[in-house]
C-alpha positions as CSV (number, residue, x, y, z in Angstrom):
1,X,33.2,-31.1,-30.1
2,X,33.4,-31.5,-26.4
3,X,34.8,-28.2,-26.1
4,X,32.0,-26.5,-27.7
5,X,29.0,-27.8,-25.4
6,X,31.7,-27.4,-22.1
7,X,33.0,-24.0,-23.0
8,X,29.3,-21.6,-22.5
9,X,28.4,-24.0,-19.6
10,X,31.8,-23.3,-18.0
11,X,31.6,-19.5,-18.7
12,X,28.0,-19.5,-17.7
13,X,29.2,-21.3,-14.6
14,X,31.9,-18.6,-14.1
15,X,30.0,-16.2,-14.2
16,X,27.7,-17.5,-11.8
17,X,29.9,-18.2,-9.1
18,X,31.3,-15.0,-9.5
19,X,27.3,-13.0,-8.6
20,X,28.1,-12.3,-4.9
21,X,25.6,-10.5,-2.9
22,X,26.6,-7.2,-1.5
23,X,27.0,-7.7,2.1
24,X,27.5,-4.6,4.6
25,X,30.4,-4.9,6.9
26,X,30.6,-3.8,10.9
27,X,29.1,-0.6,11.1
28,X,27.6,-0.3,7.7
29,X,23.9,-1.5,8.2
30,X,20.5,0.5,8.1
31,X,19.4,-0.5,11.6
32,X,16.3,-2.7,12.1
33,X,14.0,-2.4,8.8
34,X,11.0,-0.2,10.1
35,X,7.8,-2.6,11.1
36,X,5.2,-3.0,8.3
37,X,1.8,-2.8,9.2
38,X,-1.3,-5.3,6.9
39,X,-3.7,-3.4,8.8
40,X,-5.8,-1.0,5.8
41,X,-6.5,2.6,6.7
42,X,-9.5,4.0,8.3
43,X,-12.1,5.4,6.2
44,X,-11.9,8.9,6.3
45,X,-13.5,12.4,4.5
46,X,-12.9,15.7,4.5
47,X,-15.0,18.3,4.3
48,X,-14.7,21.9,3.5
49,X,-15.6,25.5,3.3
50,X,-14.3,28.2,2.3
51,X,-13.1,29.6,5.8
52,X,-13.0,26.0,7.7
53,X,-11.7,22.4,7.2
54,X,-12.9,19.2,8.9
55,X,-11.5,16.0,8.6
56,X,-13.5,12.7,9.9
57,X,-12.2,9.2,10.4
58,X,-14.2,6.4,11.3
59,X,-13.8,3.5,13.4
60,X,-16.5,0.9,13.3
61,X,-19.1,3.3,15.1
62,X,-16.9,5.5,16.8
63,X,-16.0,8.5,15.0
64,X,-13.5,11.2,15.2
65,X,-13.3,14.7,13.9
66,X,-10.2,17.3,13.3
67,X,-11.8,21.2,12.9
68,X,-9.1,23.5,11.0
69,X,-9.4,26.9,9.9
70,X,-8.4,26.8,6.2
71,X,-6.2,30.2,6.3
72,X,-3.5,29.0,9.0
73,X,-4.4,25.2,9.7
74,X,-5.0,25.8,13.2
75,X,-7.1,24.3,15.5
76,X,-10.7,25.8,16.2
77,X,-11.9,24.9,19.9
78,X,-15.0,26.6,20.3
79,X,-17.5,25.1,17.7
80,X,-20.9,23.1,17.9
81,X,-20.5,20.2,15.0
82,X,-24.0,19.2,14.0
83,X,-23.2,16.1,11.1
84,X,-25.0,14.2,8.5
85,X,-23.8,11.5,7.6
86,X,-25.6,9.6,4.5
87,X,-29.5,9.6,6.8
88,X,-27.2,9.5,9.9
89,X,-27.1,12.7,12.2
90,X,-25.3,13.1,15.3
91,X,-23.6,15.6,17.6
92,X,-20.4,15.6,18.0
93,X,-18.7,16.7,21.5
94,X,-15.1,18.3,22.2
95,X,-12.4,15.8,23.2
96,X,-9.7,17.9,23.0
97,X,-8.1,21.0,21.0
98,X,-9.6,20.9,17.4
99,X,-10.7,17.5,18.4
100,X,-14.4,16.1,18.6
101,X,-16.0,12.9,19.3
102,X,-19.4,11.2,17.7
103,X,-20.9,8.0,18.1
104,X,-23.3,6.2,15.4
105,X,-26.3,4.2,16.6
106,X,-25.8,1.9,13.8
107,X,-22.8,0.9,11.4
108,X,-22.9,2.9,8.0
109,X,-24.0,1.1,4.6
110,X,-21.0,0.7,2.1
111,X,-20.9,2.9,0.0
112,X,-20.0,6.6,-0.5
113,X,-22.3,8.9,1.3
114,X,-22.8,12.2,1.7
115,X,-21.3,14.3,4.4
116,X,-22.3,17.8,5.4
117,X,-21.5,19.5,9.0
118,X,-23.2,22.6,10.0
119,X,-20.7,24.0,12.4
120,X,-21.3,27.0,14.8
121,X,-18.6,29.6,15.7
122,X,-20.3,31.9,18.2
123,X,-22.5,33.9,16.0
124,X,-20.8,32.4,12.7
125,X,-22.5,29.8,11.2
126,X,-20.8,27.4,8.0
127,X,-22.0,24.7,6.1
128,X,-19.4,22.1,5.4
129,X,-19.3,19.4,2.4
130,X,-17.7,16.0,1.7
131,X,-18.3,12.5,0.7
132,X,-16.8,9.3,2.7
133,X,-16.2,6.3,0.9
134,X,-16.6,3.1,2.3
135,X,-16.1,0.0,0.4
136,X,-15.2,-4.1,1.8
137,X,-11.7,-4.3,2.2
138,X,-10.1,-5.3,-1.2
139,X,-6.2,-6.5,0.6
140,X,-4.0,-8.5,-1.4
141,X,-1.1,-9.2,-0.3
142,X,1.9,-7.9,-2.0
143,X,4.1,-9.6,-0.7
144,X,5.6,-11.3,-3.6
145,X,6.8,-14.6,-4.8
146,X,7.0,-17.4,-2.9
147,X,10.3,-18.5,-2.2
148,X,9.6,-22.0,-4.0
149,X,8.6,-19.9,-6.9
150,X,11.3,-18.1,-7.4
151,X,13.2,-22.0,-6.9
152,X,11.0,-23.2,-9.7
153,X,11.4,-20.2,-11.9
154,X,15.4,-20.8,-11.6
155,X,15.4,-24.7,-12.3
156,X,13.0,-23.8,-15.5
157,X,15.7,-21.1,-16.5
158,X,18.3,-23.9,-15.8
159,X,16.8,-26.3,-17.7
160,X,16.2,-24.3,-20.7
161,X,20.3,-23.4,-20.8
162,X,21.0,-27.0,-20.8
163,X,18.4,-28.1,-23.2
164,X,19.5,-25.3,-25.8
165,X,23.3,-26.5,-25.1
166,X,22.3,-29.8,-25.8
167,X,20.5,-28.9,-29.1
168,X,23.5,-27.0,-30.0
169,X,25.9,-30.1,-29.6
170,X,23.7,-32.4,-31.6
171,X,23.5,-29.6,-34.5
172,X,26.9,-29.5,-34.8
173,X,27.8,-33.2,-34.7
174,X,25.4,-33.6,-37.8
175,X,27.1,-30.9,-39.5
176,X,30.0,-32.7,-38.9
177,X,29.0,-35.2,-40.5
178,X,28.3,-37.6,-37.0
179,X,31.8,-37.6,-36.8
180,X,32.0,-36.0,-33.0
């Protein structure tokens, strides 16, 4: 009788003790695990025509533009960037190769808005189309369980073995005949 309740907590035991976790020896590690960042993405758009490409992020007021010709992805320096952004319009200014500047007066409702740039290439003039999205951060975090969780969810587990064990045992001592 006693042999039949010790025998699967033994082996379940066992087994237990023999779950080792795989540990790396001396020279056999990743390196430091790269950093993690909480921080949410920018809100961004991109707008396009057929010939040019203009991506926009946006940093509380501040934002900042990437012009791209859509056949080889490279920069285009020489353009006047006239944007509308929802009933916003601004000007933006080159900072840089590909790379302009605008401010807003005023933050942008949530929302998605409409985006169009009218961009001037010498004599070449394109009308450029898009939509930026902005909605309230929505950041869970993702990090997982709790440790204690996971320490509850083992003890239930744990307790369930032992409570099944213990059923068995007293099934089989009335079978038995209350003899065990």
């Amino acid at each position: 009788m006693t042999n039949l309740f010790f025998r699967p907590l033994g082996i379940a035991l066992m087994l237990g003790a023999l779950h080792q976790p795989a540990l790396a020896g001396d020279g056999h590690d990743h390196g430091e695990a790269p950093a993690t960042t909480t921080e949410s993405a920018l809100p961004r758009f991109v707008a396009r025509s057929e010939n040019l490409e203009l991506v926009g992020v946006l940093d509380e007021r501040k934002l900042t533009l990437f012009l791209d010709r859509q056949a080889d992805n490279s920069p285009v320096d020489d353009a006047r960037i006239e944007l509308e952004i929802g009933n916003h319009k601004l000007l933006a200014s080159r900072t840089g190769a590909g790379e302009f500047a605008a401010t807003l007066k005023e933050s942008l409702p949530a929302g998605e808005l409409p985006v169009t740039a009218s961009v001037v290439l010498g004599n070449d003039a394109d009308l450029l189309a898009g939509s930026l999205d902005l909605h309230p951060d929505a950041h869970t975090d993702a990090a997982g369980p709790t440790p204690w969780k996971a320490i509850a969810a083992g003890a239930l587990l744990a307790l369930a073995v032992l409570a099944s064990l213990f059923r068995l045992r007293r099934q089989h001592a009335r079978r038995l005949g209350g003899a065990a």
